[in-house]
DRENPA-3360 file (N, C-alpha, C; in nm, 2 decimals, always signed):
BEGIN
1 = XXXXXXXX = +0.08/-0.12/+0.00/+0.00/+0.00/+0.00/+0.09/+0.12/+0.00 ~ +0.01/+0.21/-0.07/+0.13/+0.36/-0.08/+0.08/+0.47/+0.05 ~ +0.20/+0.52/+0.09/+0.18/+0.58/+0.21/+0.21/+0.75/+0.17 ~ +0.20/+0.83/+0.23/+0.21/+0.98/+0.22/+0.26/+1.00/+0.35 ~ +0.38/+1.03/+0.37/+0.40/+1.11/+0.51/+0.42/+1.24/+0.49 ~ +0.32/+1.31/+0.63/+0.30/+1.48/+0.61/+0.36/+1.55/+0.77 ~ +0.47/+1.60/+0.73/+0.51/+1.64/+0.91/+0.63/+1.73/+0.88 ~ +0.63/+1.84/+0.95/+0.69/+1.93/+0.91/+0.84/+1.96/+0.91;
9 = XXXXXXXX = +0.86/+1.85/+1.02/+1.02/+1.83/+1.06/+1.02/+1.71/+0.97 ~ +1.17/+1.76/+0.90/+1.22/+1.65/+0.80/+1.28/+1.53/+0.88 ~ +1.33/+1.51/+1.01/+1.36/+1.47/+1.09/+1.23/+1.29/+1.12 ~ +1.13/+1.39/+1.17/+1.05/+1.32/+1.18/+0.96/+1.26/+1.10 ~ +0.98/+1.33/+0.93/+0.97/+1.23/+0.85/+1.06/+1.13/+0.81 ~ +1.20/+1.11/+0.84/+1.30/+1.07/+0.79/+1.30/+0.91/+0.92 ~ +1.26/+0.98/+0.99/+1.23/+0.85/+1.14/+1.10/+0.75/+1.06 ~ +1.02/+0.76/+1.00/+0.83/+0.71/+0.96/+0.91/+0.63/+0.85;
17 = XXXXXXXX = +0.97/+0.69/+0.78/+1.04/+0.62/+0.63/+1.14/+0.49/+0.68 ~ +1.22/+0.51/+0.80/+1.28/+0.42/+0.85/+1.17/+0.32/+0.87 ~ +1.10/+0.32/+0.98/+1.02/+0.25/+1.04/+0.97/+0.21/+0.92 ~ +0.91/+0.24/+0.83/+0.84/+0.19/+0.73/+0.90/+0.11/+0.64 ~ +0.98/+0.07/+0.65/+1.15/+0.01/+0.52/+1.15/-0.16/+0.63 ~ +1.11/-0.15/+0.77/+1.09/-0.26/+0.80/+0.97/-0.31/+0.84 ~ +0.84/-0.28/+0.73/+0.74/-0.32/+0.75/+0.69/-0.41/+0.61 ~ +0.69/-0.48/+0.59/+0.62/-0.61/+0.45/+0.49/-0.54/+0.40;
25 = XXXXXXXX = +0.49/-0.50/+0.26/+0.33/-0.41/+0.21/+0.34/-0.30/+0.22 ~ +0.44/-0.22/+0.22/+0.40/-0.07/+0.22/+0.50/-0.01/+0.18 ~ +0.47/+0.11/+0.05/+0.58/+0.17/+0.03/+0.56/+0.33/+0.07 ~ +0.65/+0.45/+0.07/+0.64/+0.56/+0.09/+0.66/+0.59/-0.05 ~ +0.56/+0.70/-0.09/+0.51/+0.69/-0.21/+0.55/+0.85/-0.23 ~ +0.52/+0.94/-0.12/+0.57/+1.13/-0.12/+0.59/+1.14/+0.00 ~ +0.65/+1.23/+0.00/+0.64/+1.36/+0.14/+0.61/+1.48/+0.14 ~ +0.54/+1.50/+0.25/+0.48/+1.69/+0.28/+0.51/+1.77/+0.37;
33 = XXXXXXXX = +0.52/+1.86/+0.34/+0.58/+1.94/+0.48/+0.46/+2.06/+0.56 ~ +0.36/+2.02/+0.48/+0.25/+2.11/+0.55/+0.14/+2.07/+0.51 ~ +0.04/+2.12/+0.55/-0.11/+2.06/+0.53/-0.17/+2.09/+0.36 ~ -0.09/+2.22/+0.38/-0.16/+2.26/+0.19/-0.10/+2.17/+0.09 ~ +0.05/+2.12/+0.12/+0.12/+2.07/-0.01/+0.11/+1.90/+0.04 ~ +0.03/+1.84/+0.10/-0.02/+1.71/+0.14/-0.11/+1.73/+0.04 ~ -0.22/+1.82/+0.06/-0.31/+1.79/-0.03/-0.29/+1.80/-0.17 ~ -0.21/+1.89/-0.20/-0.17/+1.82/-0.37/-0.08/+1.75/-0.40;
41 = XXXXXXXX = +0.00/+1.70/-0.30/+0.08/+1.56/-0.36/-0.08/+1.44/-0.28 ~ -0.15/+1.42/-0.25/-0.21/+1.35/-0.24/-0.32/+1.38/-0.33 ~ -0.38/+1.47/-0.43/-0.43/+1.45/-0.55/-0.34/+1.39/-0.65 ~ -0.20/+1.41/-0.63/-0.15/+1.40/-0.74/-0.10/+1.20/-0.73 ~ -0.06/+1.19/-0.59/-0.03/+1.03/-0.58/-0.09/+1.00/-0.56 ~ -0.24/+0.99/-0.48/-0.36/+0.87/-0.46/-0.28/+0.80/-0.41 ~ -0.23/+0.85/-0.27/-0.19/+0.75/-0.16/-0.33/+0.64/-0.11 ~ -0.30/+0.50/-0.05/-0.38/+0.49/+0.05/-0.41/+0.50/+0.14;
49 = XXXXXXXX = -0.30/+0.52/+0.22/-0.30/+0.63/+0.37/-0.22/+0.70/+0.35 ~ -0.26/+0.84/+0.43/-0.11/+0.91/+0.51/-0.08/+0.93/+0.65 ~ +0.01/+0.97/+0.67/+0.06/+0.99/+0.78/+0.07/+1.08/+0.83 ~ -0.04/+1.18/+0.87/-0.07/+1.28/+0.89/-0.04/+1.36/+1.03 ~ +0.07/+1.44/+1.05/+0.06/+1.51/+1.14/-0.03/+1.63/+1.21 ~ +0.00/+1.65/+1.31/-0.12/+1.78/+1.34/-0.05/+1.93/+1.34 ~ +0.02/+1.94/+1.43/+0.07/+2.07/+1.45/+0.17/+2.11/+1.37 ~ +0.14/+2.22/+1.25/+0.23/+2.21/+1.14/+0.22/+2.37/+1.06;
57 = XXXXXXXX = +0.30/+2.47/+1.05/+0.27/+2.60/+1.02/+0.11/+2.59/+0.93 ~ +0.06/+2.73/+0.90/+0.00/+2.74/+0.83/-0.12/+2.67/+0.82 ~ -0.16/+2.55/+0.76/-0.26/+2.48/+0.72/-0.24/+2.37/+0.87 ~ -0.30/+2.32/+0.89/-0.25/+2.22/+1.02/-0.35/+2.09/+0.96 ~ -0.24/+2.00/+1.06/-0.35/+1.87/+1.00/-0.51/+1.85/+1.02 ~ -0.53/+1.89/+1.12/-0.67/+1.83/+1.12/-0.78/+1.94/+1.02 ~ -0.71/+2.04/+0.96/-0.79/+2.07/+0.85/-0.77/+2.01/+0.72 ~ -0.64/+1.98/+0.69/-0.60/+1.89/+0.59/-0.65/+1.82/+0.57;
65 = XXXXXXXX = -0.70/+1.73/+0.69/-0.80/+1.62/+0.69/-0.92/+1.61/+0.66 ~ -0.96/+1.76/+0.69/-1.10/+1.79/+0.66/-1.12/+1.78/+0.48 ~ -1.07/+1.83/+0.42/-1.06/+1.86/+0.28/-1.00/+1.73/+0.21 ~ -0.89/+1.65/+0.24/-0.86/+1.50/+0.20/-0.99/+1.41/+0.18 ~ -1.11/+1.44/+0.31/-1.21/+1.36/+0.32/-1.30/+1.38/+0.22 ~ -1.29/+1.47/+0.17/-1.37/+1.56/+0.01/-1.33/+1.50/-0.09 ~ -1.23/+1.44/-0.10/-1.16/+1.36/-0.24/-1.28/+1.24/-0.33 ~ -1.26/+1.22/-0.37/-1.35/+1.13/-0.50/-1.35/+1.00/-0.41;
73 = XXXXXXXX = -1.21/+0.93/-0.38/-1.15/+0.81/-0.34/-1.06/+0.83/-0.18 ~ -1.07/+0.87/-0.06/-1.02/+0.96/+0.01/-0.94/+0.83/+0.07 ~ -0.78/+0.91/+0.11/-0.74/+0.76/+0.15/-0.77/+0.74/+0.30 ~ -0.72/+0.69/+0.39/-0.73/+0.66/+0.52/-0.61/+0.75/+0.57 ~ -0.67/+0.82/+0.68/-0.53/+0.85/+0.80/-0.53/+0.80/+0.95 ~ -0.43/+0.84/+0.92/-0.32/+0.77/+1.02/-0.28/+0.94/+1.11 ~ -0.33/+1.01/+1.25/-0.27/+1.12/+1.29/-0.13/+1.08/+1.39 ~ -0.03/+1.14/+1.35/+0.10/+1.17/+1.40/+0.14/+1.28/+1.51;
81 = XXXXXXXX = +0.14/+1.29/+1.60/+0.19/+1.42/+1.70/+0.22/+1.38/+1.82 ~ +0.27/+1.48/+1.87/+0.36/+1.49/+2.03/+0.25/+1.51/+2.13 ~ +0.12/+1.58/+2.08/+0.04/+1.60/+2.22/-0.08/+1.54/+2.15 ~ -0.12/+1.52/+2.34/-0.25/+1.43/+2.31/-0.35/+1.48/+2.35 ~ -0.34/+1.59/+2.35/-0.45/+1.68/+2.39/-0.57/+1.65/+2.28 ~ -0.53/+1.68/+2.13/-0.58/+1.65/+2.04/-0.67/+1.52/+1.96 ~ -0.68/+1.43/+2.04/-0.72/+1.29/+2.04/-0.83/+1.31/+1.95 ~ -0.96/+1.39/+2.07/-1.08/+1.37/+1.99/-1.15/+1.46/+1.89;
89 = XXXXXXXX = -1.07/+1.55/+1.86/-1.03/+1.63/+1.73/-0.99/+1.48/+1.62 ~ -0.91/+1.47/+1.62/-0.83/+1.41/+1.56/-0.97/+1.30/+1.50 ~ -1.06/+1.18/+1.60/-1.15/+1.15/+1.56/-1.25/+1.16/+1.51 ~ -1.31/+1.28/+1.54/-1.37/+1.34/+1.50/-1.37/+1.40/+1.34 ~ -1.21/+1.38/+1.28/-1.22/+1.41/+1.15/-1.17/+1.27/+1.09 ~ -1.23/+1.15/+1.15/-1.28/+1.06/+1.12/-1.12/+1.00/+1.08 ~ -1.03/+0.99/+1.16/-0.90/+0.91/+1.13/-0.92/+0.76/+1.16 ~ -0.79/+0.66/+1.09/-0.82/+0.53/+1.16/-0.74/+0.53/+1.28;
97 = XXXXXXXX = -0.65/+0.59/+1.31/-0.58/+0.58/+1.40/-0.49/+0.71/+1.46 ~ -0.44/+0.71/+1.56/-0.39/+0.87/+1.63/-0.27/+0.80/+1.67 ~ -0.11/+0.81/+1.65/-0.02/+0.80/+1.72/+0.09/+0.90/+1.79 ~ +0.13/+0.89/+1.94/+0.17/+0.98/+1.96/+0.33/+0.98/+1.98 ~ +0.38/+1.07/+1.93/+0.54/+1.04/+1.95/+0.61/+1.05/+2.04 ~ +0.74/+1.00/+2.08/+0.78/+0.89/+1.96/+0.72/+0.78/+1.91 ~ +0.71/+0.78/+1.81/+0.59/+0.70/+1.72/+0.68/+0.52/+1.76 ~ +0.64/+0.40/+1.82/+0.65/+0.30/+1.85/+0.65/+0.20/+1.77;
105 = XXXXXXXX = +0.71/+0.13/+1.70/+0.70/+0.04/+1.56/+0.60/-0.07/+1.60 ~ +0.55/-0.10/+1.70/+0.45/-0.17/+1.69/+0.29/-0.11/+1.70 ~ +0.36/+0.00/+1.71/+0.20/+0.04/+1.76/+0.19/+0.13/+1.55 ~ +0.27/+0.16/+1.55/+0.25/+0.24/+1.38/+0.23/+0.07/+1.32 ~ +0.26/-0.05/+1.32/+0.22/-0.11/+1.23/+0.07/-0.19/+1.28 ~ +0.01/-0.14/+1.42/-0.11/-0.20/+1.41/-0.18/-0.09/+1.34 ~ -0.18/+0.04/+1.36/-0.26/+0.14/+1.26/-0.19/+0.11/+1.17 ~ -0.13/+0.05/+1.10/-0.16/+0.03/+0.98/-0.24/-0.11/+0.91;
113 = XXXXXXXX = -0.18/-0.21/+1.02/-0.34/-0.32/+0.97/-0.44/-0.28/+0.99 ~ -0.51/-0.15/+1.08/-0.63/-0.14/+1.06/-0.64/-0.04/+0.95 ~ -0.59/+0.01/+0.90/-0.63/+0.11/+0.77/-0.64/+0.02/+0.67 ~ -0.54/-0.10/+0.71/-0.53/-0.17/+0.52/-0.67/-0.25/+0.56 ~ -0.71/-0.27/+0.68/-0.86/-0.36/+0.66/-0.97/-0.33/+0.61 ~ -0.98/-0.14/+0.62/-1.09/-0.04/+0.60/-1.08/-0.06/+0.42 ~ -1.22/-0.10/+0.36/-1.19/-0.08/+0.24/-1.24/+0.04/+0.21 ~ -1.28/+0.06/+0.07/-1.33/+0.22/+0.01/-1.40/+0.26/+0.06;
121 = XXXXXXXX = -1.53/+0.16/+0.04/-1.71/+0.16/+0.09/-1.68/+0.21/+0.27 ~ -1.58/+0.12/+0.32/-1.63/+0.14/+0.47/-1.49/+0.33/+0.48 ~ -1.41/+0.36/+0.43/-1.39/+0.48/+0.45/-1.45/+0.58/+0.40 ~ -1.54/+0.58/+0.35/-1.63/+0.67/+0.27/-1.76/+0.70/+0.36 ~ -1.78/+0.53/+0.44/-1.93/+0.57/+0.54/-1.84/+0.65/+0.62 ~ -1.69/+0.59/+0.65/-1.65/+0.66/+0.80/-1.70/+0.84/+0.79 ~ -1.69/+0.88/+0.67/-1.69/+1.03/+0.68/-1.88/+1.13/+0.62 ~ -1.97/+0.97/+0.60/-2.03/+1.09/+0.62/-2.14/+1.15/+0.72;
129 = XXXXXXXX = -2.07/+1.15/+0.83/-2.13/+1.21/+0.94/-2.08/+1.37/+0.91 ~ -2.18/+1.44/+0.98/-2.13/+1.61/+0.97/-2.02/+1.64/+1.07 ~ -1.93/+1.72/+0.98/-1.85/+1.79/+1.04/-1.85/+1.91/+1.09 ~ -1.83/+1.95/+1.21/-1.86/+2.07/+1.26/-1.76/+2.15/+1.27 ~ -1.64/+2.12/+1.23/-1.54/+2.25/+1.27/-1.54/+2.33/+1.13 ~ -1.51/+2.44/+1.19/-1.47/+2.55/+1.08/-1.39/+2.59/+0.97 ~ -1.37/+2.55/+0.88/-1.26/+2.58/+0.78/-1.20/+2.71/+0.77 ~ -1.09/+2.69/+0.77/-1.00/+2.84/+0.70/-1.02/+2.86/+0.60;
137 = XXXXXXXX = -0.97/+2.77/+0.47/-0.98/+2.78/+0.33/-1.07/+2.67/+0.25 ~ -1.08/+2.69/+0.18/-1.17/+2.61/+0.06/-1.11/+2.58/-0.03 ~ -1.13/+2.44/-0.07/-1.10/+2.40/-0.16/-1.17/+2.35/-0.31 ~ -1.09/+2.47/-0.39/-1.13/+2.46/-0.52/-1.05/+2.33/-0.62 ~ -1.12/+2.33/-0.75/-1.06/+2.24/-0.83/-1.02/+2.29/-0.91 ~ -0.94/+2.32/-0.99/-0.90/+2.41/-1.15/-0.85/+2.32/-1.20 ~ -0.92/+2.23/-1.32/-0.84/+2.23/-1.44/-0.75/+2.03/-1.41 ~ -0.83/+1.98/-1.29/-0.79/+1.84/-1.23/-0.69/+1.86/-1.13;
145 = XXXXXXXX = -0.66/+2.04/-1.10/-0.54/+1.99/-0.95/-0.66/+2.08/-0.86 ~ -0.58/+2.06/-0.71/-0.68/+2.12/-0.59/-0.61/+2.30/-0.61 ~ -0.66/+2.39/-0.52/-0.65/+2.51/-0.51/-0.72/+2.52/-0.36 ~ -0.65/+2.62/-0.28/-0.74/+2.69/-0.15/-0.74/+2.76/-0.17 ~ -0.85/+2.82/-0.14/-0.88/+2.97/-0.13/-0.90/+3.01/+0.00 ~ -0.83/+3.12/+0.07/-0.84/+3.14/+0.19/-0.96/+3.20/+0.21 ~ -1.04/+3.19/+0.32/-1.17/+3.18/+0.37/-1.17/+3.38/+0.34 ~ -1.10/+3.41/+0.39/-1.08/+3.56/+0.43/-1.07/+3.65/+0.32;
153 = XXXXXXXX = -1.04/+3.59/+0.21/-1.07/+3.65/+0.07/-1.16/+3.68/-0.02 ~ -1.26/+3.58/+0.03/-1.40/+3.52/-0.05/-1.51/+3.69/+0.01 ~ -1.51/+3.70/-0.09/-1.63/+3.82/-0.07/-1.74/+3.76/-0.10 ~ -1.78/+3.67/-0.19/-1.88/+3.62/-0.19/-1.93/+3.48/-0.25 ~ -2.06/+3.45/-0.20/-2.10/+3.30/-0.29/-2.21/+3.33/-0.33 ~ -2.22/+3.29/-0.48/-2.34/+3.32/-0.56/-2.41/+3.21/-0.62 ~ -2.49/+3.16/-0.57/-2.57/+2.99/-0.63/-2.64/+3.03/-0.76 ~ -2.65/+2.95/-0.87/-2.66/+2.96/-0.98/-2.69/+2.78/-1.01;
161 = XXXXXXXX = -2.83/+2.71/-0.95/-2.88/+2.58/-1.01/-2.79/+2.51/-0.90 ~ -2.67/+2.41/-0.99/-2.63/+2.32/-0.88/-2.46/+2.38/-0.86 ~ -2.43/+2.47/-0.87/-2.32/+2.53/-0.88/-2.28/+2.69/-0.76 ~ -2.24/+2.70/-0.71/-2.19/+2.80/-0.67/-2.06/+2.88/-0.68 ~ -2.09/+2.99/-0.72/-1.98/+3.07/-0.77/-1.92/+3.14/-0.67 ~ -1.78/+3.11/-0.60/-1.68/+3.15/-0.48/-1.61/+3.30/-0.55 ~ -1.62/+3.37/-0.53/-1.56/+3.52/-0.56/-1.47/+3.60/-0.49 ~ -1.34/+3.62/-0.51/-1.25/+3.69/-0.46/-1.24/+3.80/-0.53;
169 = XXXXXXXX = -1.13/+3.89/-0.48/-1.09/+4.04/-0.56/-1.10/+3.97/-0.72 ~ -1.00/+3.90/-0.77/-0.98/+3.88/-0.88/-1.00/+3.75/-0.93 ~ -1.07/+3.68/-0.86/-1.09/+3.51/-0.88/-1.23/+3.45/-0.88 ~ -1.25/+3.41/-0.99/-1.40/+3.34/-0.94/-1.38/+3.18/-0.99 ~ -1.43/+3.13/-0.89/-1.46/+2.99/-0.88/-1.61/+2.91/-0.85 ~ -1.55/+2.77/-0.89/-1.70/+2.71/-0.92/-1.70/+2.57/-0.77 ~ -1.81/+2.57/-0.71/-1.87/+2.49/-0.62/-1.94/+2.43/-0.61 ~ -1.94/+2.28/-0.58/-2.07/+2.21/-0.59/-2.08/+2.17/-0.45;
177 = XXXXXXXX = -2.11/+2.28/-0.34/-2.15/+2.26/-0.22/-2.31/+2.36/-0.22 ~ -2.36/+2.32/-0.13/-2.52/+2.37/-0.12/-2.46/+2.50/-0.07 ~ -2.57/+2.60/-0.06/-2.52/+2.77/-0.02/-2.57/+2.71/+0.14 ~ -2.66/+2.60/+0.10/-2.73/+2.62/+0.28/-2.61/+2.61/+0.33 ~ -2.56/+2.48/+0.31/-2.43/+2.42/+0.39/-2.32/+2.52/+0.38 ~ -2.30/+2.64/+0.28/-2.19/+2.71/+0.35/-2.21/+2.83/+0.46 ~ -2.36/+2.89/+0.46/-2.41/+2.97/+0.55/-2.44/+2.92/+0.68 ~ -2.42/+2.82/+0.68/-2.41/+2.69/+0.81/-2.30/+2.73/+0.90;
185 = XXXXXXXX = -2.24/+2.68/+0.79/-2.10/+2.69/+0.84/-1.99/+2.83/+0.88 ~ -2.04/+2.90/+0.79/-2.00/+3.04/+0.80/-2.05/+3.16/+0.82 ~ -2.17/+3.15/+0.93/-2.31/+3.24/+0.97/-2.20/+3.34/+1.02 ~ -2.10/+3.33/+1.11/-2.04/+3.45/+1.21/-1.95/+3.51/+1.08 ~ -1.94/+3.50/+0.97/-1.87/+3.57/+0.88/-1.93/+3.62/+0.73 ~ -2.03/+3.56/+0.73/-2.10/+3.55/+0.57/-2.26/+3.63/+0.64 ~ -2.32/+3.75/+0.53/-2.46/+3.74/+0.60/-2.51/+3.72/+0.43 ~ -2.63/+3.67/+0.43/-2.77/+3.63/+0.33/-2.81/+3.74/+0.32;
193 = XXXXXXXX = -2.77/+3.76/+0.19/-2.86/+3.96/+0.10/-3.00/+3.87/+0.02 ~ -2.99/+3.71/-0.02/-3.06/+3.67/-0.12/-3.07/+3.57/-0.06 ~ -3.18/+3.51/-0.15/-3.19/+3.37/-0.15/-3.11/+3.27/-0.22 ~ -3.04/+3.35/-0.32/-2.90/+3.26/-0.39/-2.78/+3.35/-0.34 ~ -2.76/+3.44/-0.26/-2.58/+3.51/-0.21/-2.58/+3.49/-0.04 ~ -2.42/+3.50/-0.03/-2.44/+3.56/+0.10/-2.32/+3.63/+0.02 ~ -2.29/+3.75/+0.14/-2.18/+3.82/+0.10/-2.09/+3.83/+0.27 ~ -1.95/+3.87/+0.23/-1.84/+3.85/+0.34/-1.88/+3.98/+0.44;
201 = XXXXXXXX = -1.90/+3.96/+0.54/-1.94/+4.11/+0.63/-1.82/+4.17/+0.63 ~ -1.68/+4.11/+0.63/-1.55/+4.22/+0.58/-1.56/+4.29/+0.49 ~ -1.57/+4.25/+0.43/-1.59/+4.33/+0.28/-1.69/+4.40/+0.22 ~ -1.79/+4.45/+0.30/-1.90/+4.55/+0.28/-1.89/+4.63/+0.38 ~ -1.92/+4.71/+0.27/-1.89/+4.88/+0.35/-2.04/+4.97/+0.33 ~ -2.14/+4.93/+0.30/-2.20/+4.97/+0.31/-2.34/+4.92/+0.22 ~ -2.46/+5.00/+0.20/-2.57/+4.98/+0.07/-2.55/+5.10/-0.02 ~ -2.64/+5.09/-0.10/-2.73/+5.21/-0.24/-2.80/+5.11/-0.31;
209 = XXXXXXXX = -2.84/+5.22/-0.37/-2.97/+5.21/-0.46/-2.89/+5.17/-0.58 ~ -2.95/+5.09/-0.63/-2.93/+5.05/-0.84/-3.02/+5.12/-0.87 ~ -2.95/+5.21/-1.05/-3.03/+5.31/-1.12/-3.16/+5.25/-1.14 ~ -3.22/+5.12/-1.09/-3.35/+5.06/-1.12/-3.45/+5.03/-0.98 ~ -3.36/+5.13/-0.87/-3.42/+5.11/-0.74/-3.37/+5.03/-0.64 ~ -3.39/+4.93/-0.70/-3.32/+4.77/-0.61/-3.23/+4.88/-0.52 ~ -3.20/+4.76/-0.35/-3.12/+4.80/-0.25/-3.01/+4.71/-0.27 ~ -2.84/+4.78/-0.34/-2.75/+4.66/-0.33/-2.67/+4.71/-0.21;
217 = XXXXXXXX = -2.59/+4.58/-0.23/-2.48/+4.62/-0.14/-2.35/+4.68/-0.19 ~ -2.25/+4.76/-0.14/-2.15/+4.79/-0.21/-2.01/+4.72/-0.10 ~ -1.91/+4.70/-0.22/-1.83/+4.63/-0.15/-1.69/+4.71/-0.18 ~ -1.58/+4.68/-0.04/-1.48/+4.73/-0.03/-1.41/+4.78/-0.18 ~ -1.39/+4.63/-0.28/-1.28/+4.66/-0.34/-1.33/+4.57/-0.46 ~ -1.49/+4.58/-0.49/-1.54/+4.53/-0.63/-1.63/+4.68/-0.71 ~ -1.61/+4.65/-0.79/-1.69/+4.74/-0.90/-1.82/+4.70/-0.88 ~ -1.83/+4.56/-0.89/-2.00/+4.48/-0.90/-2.03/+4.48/-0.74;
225 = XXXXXXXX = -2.22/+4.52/-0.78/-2.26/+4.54/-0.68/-2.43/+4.38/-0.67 ~ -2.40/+4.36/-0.57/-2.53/+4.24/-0.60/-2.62/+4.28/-0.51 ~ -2.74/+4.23/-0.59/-2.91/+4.32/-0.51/-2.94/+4.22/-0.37 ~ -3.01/+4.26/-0.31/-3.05/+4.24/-0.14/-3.18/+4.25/-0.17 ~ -3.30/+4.08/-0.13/-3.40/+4.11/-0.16/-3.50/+4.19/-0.05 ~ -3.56/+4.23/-0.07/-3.68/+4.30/+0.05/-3.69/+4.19/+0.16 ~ -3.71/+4.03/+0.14/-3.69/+3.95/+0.29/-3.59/+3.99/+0.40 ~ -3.46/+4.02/+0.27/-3.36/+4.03/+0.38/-3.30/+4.16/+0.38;
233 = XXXXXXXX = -3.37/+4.24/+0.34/-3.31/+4.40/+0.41/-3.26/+4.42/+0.55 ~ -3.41/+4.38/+0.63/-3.37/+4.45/+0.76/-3.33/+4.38/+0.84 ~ -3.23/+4.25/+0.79/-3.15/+4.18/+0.84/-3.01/+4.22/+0.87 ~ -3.00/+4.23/+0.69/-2.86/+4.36/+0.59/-2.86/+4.47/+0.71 ~ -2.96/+4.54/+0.67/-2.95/+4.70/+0.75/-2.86/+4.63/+0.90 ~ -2.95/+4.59/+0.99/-2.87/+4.57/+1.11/-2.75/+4.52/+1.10 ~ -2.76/+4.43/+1.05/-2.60/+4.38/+1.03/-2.50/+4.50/+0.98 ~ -2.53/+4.59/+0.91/-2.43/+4.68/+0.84/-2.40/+4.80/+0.97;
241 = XXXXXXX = -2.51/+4.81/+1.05/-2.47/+4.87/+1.19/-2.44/+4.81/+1.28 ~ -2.41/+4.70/+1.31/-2.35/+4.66/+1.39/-2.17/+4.66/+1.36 ~ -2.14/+4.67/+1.19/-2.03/+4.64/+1.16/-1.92/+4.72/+1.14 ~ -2.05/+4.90/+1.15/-2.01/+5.00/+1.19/-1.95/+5.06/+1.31 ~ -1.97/+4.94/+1.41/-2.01/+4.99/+1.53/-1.89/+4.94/+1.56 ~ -1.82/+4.87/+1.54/-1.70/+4.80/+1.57/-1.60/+4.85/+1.47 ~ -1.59/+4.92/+1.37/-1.51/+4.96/+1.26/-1.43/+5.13/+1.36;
% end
């Protein structure tokens, strides 16, 4: 089975690769040094596990994890770290196994007979329970490789049928996530002008009128302005003074 080891010290990837060189069945197939560049060498290798660490600049594992589980074919992890504080985190984003370091060659090769027993079907039920934690970035697809988009960029989401359109300063991207499920998930940062938008409460600075009446919203640093139905005006209005009120 092909393995992906993701940990930020070369060190302690270079210790997993050992360990792994006297195990029967398993090759190390890449390595990662952070959560973002896991996820595109693991679009690009279609590992069956990785070796996923937690605490790791930037992107950290247990979000890496979150977005790995999004894959077509998702492989199985295996979480790697020094603290155990993180356990039920760690389960919760539905791993086979949590080892803590120094990682123990018996104990790394029973997580790994349980990952090689998990087949497709059963790691695919493992993940679809809902996940509650919050994402930083999102991940897009361009062209057959992954992309994140940092959460903090996104001025807005615009539903269009079964598609949703992710919009930065200069980027627009395509989503096949429900708008419910991203307003779900992102209520303390996103407010609902429509029944197909929400827009980023960073990034609006205020309302006006369109030369046709309509109430839009105006945004920091777009030209385009998107309309706000009459359900949700005096949702908008408060929201836009409260965001005053802290500015």
């Amino acid at each position: 089975m092909n393995i992906l080891i993701v940990d930020d010290e070369p060190l302690a990837r270079q210790r997993l690769v050992g360990l792994l060189k006297n195990l029967n069945g398993y090759t190390v197939c890449g390595e990662a040094g952070n959560g973002s560049e896991a996820l595109m060498r693991a679009q690009a290798l279609k590992p069956d596990i990785i070796l996923l660490d937690i605490r790791m600049p930037g992107m950290d594992g247990l979000e890496a994890a979150q977005h790995l589980n999004q894959m077509s074919k998702p492989p199985a992890i295996i979480f790697t770290t020094a603290f155990s504080d993180h356990a039920l985190k760690a389960f919760e984003a539905h791993a086979v196994d949590y080892l803590l370091k120094p990682i123990k060659p018996e104990r790394l090769e029973q997580a790994l007979n349980s990952a090689k027993r998990l087949t497709r079907p059963q790691l695919n039920e493992l993940r679809l329970t809902d996940d509650t934690s919050i994402r930083s970035h999102i991940c897009v697809k361009i062209r057959g490789t992954l992309e994140l988009v940092p959460v903090e960029d996104i001025r807005y989401f615009l539903a269009d049928h079964k598609y949703v359109t992710l919009k930065t300063q200069n980027h627009e991207y395509l989503l096949e996530e429900p708008l419910k499920s991203l307003e779900e998930e992102f209520q303390h940062l996103f407010t609902r002008i429509h029944r197909n938008a929400l827009v980023a409460d960073r990034h609006i600075v205020g309302l006006a009128k369109s030369p046709v009446g309509h109430c839009v919203v105006i945004f920091k640093d777009l030209n385009e302005q998107l309309e706000i139905s009459r359900r949700h005006l005096p949702q908008v209005r408060k929201k836009i003074k409260t965001l005053a009120t802290y500015r």
